[in-house]
C-alpha positions in Angstrom: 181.4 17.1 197.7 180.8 15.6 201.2 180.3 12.5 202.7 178.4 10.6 205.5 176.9 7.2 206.5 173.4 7.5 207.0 171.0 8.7 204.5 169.0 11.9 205.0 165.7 12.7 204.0 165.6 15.9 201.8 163.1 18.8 203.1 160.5 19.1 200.3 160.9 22.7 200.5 162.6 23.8 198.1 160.2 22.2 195.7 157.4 24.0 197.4 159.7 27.4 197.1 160.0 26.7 193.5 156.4 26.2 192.6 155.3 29.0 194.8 157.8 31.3 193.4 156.5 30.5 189.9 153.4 31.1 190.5 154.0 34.0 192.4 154.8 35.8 188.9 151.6 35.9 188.2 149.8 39.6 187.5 147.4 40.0 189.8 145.0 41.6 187.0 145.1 38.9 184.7 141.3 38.8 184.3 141.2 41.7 182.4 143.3 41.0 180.1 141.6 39.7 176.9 142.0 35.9 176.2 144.4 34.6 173.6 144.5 32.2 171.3 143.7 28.4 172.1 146.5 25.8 171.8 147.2 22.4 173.3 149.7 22.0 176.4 153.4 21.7 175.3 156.8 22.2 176.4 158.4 23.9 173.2 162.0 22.6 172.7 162.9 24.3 168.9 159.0 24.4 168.4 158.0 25.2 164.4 160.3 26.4 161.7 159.2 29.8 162.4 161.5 29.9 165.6 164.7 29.2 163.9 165.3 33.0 163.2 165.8 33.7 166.7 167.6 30.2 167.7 171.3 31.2 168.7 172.5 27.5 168.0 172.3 25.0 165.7 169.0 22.9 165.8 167.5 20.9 163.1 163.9 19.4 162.8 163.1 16.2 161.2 159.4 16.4 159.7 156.5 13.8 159.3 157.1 13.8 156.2 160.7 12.9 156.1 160.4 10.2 158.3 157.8 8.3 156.8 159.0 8.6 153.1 161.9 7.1 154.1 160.1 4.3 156.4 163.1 4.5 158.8 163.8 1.5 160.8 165.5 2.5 163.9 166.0 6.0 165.9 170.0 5.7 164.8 168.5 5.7 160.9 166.8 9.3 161.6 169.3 10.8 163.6 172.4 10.4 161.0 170.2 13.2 159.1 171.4 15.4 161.3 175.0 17.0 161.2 176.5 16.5 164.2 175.3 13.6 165.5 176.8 10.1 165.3 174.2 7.4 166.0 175.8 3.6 166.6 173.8 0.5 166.3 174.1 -2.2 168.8 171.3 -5.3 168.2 170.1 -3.7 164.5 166.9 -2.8 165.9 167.5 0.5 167.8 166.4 -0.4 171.2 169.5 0.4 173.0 171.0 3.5 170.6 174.3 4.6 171.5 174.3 8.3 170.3 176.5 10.9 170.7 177.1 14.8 169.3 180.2 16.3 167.8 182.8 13.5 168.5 181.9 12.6 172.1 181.7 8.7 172.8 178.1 7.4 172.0 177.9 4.7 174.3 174.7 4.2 175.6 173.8 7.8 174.7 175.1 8.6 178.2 176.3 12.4 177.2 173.0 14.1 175.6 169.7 14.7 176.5 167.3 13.0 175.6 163.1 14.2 176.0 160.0 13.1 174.8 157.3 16.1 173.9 159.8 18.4 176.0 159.8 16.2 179.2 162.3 13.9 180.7 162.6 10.6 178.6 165.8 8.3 179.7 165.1 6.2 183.2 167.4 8.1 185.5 168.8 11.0 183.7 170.7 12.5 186.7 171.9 9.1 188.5 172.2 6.9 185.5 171.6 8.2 182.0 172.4 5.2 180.1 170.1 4.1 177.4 168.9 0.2 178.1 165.5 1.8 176.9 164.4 3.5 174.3 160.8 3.3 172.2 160.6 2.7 168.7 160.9 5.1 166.2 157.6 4.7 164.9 156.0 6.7 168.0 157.0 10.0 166.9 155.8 12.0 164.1 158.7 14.6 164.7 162.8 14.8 166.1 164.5 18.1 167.3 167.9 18.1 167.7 169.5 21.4 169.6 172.7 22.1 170.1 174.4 25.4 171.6 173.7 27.4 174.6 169.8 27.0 174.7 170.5 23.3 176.0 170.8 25.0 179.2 167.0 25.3 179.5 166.7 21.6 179.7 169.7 19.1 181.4 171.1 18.1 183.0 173.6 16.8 180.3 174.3 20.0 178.6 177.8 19.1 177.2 176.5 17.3 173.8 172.8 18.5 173.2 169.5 17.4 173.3 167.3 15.4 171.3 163.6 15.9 171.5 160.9 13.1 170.1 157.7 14.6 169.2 154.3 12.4 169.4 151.4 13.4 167.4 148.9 15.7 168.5 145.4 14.6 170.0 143.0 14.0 167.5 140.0 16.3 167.9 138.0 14.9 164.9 137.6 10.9 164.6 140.3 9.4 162.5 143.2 6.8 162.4 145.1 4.5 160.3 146.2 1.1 160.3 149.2 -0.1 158.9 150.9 -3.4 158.6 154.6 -4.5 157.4 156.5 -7.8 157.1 159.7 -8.3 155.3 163.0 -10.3 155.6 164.1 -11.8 158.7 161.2 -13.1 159.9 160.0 -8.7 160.5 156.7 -8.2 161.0 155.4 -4.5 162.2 151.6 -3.5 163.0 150.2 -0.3 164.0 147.0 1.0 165.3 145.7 4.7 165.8 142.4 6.2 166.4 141.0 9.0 168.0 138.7 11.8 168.0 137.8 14.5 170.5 140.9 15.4 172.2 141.9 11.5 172.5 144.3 9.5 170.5 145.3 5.8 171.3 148.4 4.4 169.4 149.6 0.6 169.7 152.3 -0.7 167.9 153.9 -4.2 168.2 156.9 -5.2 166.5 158.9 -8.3 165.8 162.6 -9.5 163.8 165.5 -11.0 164.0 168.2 -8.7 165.0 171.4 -8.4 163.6 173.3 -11.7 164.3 171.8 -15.2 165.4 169.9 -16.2 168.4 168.4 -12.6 168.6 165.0 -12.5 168.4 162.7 -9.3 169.5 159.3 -9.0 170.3 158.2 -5.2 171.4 154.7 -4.0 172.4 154.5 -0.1 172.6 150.6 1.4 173.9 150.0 5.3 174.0 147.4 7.2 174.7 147.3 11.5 174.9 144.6 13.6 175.5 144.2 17.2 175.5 142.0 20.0 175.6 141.4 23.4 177.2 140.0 24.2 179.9 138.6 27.6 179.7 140.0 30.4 177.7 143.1 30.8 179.6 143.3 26.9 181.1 145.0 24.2 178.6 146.2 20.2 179.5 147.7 17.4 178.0 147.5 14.3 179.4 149.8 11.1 178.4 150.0 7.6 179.3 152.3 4.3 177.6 153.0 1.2 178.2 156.4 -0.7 176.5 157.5 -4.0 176.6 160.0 -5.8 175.2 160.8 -9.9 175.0 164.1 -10.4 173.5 166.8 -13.1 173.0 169.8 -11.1 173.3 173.1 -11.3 174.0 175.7 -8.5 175.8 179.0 -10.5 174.2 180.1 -9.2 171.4 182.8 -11.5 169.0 186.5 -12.2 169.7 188.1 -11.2 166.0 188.9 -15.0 165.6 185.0 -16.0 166.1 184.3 -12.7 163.5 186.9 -14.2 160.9 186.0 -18.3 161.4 182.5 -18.4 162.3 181.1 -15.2 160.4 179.7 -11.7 161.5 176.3 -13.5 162.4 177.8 -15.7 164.8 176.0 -15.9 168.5 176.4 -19.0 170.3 174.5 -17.7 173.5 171.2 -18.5 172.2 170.0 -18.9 176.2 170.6 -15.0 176.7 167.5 -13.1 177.5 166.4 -9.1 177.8 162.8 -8.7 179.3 161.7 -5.2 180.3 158.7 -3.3 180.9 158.0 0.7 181.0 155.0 2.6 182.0 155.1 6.4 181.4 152.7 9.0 183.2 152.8 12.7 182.4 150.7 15.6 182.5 151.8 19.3 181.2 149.4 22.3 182.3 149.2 26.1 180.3 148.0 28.8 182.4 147.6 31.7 180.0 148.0 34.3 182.4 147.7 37.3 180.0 148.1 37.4 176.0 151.7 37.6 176.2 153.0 35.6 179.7 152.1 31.5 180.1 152.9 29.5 183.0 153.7 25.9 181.7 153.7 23.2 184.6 154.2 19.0 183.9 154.3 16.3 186.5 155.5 13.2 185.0 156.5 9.8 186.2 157.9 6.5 185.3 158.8 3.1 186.2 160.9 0.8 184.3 162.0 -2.6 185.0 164.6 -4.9 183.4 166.1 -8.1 183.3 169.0 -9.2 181.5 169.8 -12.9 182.2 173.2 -13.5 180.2 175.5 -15.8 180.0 178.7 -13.7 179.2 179.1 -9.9 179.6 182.1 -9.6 177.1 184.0 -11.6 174.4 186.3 -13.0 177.5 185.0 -12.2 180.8 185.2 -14.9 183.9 181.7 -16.1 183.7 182.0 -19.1 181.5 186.4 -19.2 181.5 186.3 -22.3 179.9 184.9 -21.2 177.1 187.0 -18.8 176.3 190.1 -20.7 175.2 187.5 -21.9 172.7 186.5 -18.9 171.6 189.7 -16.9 171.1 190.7 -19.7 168.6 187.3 -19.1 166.5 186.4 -22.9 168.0 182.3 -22.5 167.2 181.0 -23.4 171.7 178.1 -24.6 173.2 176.7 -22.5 175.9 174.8 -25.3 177.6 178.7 -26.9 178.8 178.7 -23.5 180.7 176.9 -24.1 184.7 176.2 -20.5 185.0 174.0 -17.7 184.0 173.9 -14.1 185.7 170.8 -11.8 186.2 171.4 -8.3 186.4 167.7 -7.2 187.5 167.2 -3.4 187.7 164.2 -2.0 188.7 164.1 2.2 188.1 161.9 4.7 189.3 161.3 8.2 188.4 159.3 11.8 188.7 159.5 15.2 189.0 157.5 18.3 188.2 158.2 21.7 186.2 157.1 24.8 185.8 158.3 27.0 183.1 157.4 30.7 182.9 157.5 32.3 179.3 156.6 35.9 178.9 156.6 37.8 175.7 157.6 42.0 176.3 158.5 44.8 173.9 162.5 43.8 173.6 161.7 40.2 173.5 161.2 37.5 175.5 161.6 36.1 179.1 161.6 32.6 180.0 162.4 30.6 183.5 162.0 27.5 184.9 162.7 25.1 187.6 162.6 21.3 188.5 162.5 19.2 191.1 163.3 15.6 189.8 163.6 12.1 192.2 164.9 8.8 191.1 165.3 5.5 192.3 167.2 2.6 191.6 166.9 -0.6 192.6 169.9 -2.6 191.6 170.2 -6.8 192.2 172.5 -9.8 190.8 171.5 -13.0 190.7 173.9 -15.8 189.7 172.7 -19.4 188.5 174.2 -22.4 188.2 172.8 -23.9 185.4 172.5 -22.3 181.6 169.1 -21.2 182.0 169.1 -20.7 185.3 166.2 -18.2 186.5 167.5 -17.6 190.2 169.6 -18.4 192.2 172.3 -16.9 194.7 171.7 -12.8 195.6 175.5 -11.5 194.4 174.1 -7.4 194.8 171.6 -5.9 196.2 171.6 -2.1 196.0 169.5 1.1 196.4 170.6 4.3 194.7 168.9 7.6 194.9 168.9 11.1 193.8 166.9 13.9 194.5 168.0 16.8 192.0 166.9 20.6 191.9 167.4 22.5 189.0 166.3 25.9 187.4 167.5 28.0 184.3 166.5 31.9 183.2 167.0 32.9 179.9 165.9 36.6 178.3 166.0 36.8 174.5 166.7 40.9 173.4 165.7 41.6 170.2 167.2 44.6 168.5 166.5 45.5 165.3 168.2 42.3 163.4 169.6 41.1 166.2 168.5 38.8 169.3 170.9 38.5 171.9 169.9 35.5 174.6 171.6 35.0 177.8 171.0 32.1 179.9 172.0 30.5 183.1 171.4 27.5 184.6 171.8 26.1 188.0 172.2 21.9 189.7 171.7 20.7 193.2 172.3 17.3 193.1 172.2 14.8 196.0 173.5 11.2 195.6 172.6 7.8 197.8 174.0 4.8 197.6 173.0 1.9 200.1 174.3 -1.6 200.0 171.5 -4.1 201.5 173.9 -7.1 201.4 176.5 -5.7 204.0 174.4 -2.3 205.3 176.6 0.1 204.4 175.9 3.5 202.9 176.9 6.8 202.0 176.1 10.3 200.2 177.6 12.6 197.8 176.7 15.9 196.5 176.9 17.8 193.5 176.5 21.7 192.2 177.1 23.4 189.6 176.3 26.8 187.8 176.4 27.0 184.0 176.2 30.2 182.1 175.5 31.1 178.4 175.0 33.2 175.7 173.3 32.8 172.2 172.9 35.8 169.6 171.5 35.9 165.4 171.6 38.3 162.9 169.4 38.1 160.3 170.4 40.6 157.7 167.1 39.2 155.5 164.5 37.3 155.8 166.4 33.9 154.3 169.7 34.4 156.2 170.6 33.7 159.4 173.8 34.2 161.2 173.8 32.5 164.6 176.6 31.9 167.7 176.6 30.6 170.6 178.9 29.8 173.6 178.4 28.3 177.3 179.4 26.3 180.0 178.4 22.3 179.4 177.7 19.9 182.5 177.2 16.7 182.8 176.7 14.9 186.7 178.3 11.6 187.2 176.6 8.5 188.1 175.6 7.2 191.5 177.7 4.4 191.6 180.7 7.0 190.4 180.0 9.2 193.1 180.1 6.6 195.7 181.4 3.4 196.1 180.1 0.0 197.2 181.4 0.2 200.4 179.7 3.9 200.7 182.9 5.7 200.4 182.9 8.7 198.2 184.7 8.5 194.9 187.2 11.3 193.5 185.4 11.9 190.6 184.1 15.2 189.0 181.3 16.4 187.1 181.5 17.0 183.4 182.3 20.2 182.6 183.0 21.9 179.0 183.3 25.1 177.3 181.2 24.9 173.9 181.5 27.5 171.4 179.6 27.5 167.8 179.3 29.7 165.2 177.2 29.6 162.0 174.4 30.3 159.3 171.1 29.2 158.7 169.7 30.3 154.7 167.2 29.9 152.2 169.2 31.1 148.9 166.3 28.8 146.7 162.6 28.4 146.8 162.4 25.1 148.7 166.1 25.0 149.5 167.7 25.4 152.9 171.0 24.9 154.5 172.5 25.2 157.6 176.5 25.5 158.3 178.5 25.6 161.7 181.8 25.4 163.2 181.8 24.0 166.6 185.0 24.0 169.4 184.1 21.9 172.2 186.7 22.1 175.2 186.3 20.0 177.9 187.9 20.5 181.4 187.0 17.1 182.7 185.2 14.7 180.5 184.3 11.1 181.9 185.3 8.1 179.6 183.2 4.9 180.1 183.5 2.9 183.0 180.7 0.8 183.3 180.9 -2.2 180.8 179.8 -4.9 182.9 182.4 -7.7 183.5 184.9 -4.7 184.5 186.7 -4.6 181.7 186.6 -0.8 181.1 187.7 1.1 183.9 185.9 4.2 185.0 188.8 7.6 183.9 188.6 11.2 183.3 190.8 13.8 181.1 190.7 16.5 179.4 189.5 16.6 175.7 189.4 18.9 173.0 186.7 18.9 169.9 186.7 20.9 166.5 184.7 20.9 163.5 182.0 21.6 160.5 178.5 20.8 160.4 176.7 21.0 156.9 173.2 20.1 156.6 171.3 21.1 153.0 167.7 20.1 152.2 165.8 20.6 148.9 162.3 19.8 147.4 162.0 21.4 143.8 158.8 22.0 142.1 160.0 19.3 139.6 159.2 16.7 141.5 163.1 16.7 142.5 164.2 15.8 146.1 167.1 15.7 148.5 169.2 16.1 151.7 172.3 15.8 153.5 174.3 15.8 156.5 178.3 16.3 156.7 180.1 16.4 159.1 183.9 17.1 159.3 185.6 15.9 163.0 189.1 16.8 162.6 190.1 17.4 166.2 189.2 15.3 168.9 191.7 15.1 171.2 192.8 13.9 174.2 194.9 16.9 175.3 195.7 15.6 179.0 196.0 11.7 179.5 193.2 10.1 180.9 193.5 8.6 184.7 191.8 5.9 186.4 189.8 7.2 188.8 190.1 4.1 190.7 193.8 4.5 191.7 195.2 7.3 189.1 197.1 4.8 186.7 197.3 6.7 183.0 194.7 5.0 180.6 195.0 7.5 177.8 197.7 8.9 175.6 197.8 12.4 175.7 197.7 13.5 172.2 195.5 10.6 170.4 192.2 10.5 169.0 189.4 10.7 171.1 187.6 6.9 170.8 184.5 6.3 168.6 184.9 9.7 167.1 185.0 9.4 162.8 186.6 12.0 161.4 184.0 12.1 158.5 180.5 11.0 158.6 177.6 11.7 155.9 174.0 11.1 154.8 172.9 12.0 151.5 169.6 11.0 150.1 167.9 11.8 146.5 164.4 11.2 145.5 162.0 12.0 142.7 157.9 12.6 143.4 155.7 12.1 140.6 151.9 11.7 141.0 151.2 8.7 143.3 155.0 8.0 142.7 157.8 9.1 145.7 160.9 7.5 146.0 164.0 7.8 147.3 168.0 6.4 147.5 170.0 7.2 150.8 173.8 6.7 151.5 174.6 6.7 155.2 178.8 6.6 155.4 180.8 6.4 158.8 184.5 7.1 158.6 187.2 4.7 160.2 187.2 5.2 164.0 189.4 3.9 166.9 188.2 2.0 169.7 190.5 2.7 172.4 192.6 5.5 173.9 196.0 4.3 172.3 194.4 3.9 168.7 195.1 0.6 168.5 195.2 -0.1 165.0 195.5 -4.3 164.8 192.3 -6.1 166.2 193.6 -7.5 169.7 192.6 -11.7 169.7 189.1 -10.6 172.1 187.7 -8.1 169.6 187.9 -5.6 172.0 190.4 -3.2 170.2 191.6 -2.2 167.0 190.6 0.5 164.2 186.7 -0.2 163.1 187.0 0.2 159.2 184.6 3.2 157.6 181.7 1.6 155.7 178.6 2.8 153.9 175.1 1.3 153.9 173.1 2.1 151.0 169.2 2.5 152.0 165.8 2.7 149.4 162.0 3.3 149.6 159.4 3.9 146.7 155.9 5.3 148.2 152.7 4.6 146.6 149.2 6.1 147.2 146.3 4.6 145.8 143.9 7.5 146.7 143.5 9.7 150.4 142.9 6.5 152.4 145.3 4.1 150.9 149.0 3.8 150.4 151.6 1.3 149.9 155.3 0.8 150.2 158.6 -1.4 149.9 161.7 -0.4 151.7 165.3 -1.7 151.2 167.9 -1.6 154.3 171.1 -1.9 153.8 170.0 -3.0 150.2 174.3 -4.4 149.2 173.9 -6.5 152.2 177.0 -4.8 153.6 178.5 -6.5 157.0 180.4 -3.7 158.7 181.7 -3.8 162.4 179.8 -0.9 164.3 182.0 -1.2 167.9 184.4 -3.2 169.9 182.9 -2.1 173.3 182.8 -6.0 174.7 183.9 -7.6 171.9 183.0 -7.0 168.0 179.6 -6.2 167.4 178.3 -5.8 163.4 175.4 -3.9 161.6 172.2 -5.4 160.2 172.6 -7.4 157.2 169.9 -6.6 154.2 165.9 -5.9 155.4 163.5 -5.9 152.6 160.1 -4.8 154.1 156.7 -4.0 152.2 153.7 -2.4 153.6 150.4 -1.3 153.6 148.5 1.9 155.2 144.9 2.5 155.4 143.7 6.0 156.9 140.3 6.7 157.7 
């Protein structure tokens, strides 16, 4: 790493390098070659079921069809169908998901990937990957989940895995649906699509309470996607959306006397508010050079802005002290005694480009690619002094950038039965951080080369045998690099070796299942040091992970359904003590669980199909989990630590359909009304009590 105090301007090229490199692949006598077969622009992730055979990992696809029978409510609903992956609510209604893979920390999703239709999805992926944003569910018709060595085609965070949401295709003949949903807690959900031609245009806007009182959100979500080809060998997808969000919202969370005296639902800041806005440009380009080599290039951009005006950050931070007395004893408070009211206003921009080369020969196939990727943050606090003050005094003022360069190359062999796939991938990262309020500055730099190897046997045409193993990174943020003052912080990158092994098989007609053992060793992994009102510092250790994934679906030709997803975490270690990076104090205990890591977690769903009849019962279960390094077992008085007890939320949908055009359904969430505490981050924070929804879709 290195350090100065003035900002440099990085030389574009590099980029221009990359792109001319890319296309300098190109066979000069590609116009003889005879023209392949048409398809619409993508960047494959897993791709089609027809891919897993050669897939030296574990990856799992979540259909159309699965989603929508089971109407799920949030992202963190579809995701625990996946082995592997443990999904935490926060509000109840997804928007900030906090997901993680095989036992790291999900907070704020901050150690996976996470892409929309291949491409860059989270605001600031390199310099800040924390999820404040994140669409609704109901956009996507599909979800990928990889794991393994092939992660290392995408990044940057390649220590958990990625997760891929799919939107539908462009319609090429006219068609659509509407739909429309209310239910209990005031829910209401409507949905438009139409298209024809190559065009599609999808609006959404959703509305509920959320899962305690005095939250209340209102979402608007507008995409459009057009593609066609261009030629025989020419092929684009265009994509534009809009997102915004109106929500009364809270960050506290419950001391445990407020949880026991007032109830799980409690929220007394009902002057908390979360307004944000995306807009999200992309375009991906095929160039079908020859019938077996395609040169895939997206631009995309994106600009989001937030504002969180709260009055309290954690169950007993210094904003409103006075309070706090109040609320340690359970003593029900009212905000509006409390003069103050902070604004944390973030305002994010970000784009890049990518060109991916993928070239079919006679022992396989070839595929590289590189990125050039920009963000920018623009970071203020505002402090009132009244309870729904709107301004006030500037606290921070900050400007944060990162220019990052990346590329990977990957060759799959295939020999006989087996396909043997190494990959490397390579990160240039440049960090900027400039405070506005006193002028100072500095500059860090990051960079990093990750290797990998995937391989499968397939002894017949229903078994797979698949392993993987590779070197996992993960960049830290700006403001870990460098601190306020512009000085450069002692803190390293991620870095992990991840090693799986396991089988993918159809023993049945209509059956499949997919096993895997997984030993994840991390060097240096980063605990979470950014829960505002400083109450977590920012530390790094080593860590060890171990265990079994089980996923098994079935649809019989009775009319007889079902799924699940196991998995089995029984190592996840600190095996050095985490430090402070700050000044080196030891935070962890050396030896303990791992935080936010259940040992056992399982979905299991069974449904029966009958005529217009399909309908299904789900069990989603989450073991017992700590919520700090020591394990604290007693809640502490702020809600803040202590064991969070396992619990199981028992979920329900019955399909009807009318005829082609019209269908109808009722949903049950949480259907036992369950109240469950789902983290202790900044205080105690609960799941979503029982939703009761019914619906009605017309396609035409």
């Amino acid at each position: 790493m290195k350090s100065c105090l003035s900002r440099k301007t990085l030389s574009p090229t590099p980029l221009v390098l990359a792109i001319a490199a890319a296309y300098a692949c190109l066979p000069a006598a590609h116009a003889k070659e005879s023209a392949p077969e048409k398809t619409l622009a993508t960047v494959k992730v897993i791709g089609g079921e027809e891919n897993l055979p050669t897939l030296g990992g574990a990856g799992q696809i979540l259909g159309k069809k699965e989603l929508e029978d089971a109407h799920v409510f949030t992202v963190n609903e579809a995701l625990r169908k996946v082995p592997g992956v443990h999904a935490r609510d926060e509000e109840g209604f997804g928007l900030r998901p906090n997901i993680a893979m095989r036992g790291l920390n999900p907070t704020r999703s901050t150690k996976i990937t996470l892409l929309e239709d291949g491409l860059p999805l989270a605001y600031a992926p390199y310099g800040d990957n924390a999820s404040y944003y994140h669409p609704m569910v109901d956009r996507y018709e599909r979800i990928e989940v990889l794991k393994g060595a092939s992660s290392l085609m995408f990044g940057p965070q390649t220590v958990g895995g990625v997760v891929n949401y799919i939107t539908p295709a462009p319609r090429q003949n006219f068609g659509g649906y509407v739909q429309g949903v209310v239910g209990s807690r005031d829910f209401f959900n409507g949905k438009v699509n139409v298209g024809g031609g190559g065009l599609t245009l999808d609006y959404g806007h959703k509305q509920g309470d959320g899962a305690r009182d005095n939250m209340n959100h209102k979402l608007d979500d507008f995409n459009v996607k057009y593609g066609a080809m261009l030629g025989d060998r020419n092929a684009i997808t265009l994509r534009a959306n809009f997102y915004k969000e109106d929500s009364t919202l809270t960050y506290s969370g419950l001391t445990q006397a407020e949880y026991d005296r007032q109830g799980a639902r409690y929220n007394p800041f009902k002057n908390d508010r979360f307004e944000a806005e995306r807009t999200g440009l992309s375009a991906t380009h095929d160039f079908l050079i020859d019938d077996k080599s395609t040169l895939t290039t997206s631009l995309y951009y994106s600009k989001f802005d937030r504002d969180w005006w709260r009055q309290a950050s954690n169950s007993q931070d210094a904003q409103c002290a006075a309070l706090n007395p109040s609320r340690l004893a359970g003593v029900a408070i009212n905000p509006d005694a409390c003069n103050s009211t902070q604004g944390r206003l973030r305002s994010y921009e970000t784009w890049g480009i990518e060109p991916r080369l993928t070239v079919a020969h006679g022992l396989g196939e070839f595929q590289a690619g590189v990125r050039a990727h920009f963000e920018e943050q623009d970071r203020k606090q505002v402090n009132g002094t009244s309870p729904m003050a709107r301004s006030g005094t500037l606290v921070e003022s900050n400007l944060r950038k990162t220019s990052a360069y990346s590329g990977f190359i990957a060759n799959r062999f295939d020999i006989g039965q087996f396909s043997v796939t190494p990959i490397a991938r390579y990160e240039s990262i440049k960090a900027e951080r400039t405070n506005r309020l006193t002028g100072q500055s500095g500059e860090s730099s990051v960079h990093a080369f990750t290797p990998g190897i995937g391989a499968t046997w397939n002894p017949t045409r229903t078994l797979t045998v698949f392993t993987s193993l590779h070197k996992g990174f993960a960049p830290p943020r700006v403001e870990d690099l460098i601190g306020g003052t512009g000085t450069v912080v002692d803190v390293d990158y991620e870095k992990s070796l991840n090693f799986e092994f396991g089988v993918r098989s159809q023993p049945l007609q209509g059956v499949s299942v997919q096993a895997a053992y997984f030993r994840n060793d991390y060097d240096n992994l980063i605990a979470v040091g950014s829960i505002a009102g400083g109450s977590t510092p920012l530390s790094q250790g080593k860590a060890l992970f171990e265990g079994l994934e089980l996923a098994a679906n079935a649809e019989l030709s009775n009319g007889v359904f079902g799924r699940m997803a196991y998995t089995w975490l029984p190592t996840a270690e600190q095996t050095e003590a985490f430090r402070n990076v700050a000044n080196g104090a030891v935070v962890g205990v050396q030896g303990k669980r791992q935080a936010y890591a259940p040992e056992h977690t399982l979905t299991a769903a069974l449904g029966y199909g009958i005529g217009p009849f399909r309908g299904e019962v789900e069990a989603q279960y989450v073991g017992s989990q700590y919520s700090d390094f020591a394990n604290t077992v007693a809640p502490t008085a702020d809600g803040q630590k202590g064991e969070i007890a396992a619990y199981t939320v028992w979920n329900a949908a019955l399909n009807y359909r009318f005829d082609k055009s019209l269908s109808a359904f009722i949903t049950g969430k949480n259907v036992f009304d369950k109240t469950y505490i789902v983290d202790r981050t900044r205080g105690i924070q609960v799941g979503m009590p029982r939703l009761i929804q019914v619906g009605v879709k017309y396609a035409f």
